[in-house]
C-alpha positions as CSV (number, residue, x, y, z in Angstrom):
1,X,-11.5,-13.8,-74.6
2,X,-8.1,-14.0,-77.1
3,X,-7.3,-11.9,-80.0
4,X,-4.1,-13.1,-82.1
5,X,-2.4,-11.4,-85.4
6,X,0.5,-13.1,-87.3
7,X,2.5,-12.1,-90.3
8,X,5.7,-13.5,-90.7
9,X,8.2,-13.6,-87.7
10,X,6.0,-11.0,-86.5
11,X,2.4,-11.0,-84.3
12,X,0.3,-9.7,-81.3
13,X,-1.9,-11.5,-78.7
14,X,-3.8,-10.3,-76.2
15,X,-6.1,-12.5,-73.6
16,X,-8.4,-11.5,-70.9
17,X,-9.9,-14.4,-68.4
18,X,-12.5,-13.2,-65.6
19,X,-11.2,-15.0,-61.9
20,X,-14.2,-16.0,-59.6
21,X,-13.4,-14.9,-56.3
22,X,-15.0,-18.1,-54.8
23,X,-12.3,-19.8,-56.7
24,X,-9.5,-18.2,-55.9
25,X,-7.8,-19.9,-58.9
26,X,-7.3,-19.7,-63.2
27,X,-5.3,-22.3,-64.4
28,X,-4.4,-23.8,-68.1
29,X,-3.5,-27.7,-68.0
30,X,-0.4,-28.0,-70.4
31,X,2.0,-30.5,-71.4
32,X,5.2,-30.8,-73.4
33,X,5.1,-32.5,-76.6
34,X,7.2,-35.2,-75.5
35,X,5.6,-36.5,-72.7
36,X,1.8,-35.6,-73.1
37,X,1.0,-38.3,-70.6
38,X,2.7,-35.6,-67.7
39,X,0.5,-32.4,-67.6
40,X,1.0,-29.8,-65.7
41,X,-0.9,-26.8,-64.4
42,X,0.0,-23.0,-64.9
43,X,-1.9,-21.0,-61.9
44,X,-3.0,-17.4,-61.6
45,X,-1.8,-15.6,-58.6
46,X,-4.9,-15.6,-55.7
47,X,-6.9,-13.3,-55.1
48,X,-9.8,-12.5,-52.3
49,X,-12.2,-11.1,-54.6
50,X,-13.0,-11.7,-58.4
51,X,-10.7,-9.9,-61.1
52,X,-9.5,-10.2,-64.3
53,X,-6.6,-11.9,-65.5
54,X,-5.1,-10.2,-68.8
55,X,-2.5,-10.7,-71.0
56,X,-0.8,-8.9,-74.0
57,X,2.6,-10.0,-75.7
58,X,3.9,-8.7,-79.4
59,X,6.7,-9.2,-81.2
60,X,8.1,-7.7,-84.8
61,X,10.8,-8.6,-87.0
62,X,13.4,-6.3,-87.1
63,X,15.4,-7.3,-89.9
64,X,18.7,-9.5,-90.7
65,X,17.3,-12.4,-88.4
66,X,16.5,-10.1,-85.1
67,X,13.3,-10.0,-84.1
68,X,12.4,-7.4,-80.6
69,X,9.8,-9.2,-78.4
70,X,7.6,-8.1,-74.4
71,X,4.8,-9.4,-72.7
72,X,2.5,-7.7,-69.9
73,X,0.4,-9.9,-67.3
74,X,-1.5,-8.6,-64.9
75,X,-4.2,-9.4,-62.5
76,X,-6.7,-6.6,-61.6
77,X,-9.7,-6.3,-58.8
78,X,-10.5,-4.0,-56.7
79,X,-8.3,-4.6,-53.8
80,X,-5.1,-5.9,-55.6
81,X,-3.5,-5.5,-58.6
82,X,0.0,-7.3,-60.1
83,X,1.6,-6.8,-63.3
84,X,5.0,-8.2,-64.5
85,X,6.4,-7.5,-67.9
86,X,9.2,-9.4,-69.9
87,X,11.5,-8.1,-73.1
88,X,13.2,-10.4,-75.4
89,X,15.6,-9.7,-78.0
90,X,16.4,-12.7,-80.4
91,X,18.2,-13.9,-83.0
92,X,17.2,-16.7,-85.7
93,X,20.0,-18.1,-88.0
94,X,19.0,-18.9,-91.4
């Protein structure tokens, strides 16, 4: 499940993918625009038992250019649980 919002420099996402614990695996096949012919895979940490992978990233414009960005994933069960989160500050020239 995905939810996005965009207006302007500015926008939310959120995702949430249920992991099979007989898979032990997510994974999204991607490629660069350049060289679609080279995929690659993105993997979800393991896991023993089944979980959910989520997902939720924003990021507002916060004037002159600047725009203030994060992200949270995480993978929950119930016997593990790993989140990681990210900031960005950035700068567009125009």
């Amino acid at each position: 499940a995905f939810a996005n919002w965009r207006d302007g420099a500015s926008g939310f996402d959120l995702s949430a993918l249920y992991v099979d614990g007989g898979t032990n695996r997510a994974a999204a096949r991607l490629a660069f625009e350049g060289g679609p012919s080279v995929p690659f895979a993105i993997l979800a940490p393991e896991a023993d038992n089944a979980g959910v992978l989520a997902s939720v990233s924003g990021q507002i414009e916060i004037g002159s250019g600047w725009t203030l960005g994060a992200q949270v994933d995480g993978m929950f069960g119930s016997d593990f649980e790993d989140v990681a989160a990210s900031a960005v500050l950035g700068w567009t020239v125009r």
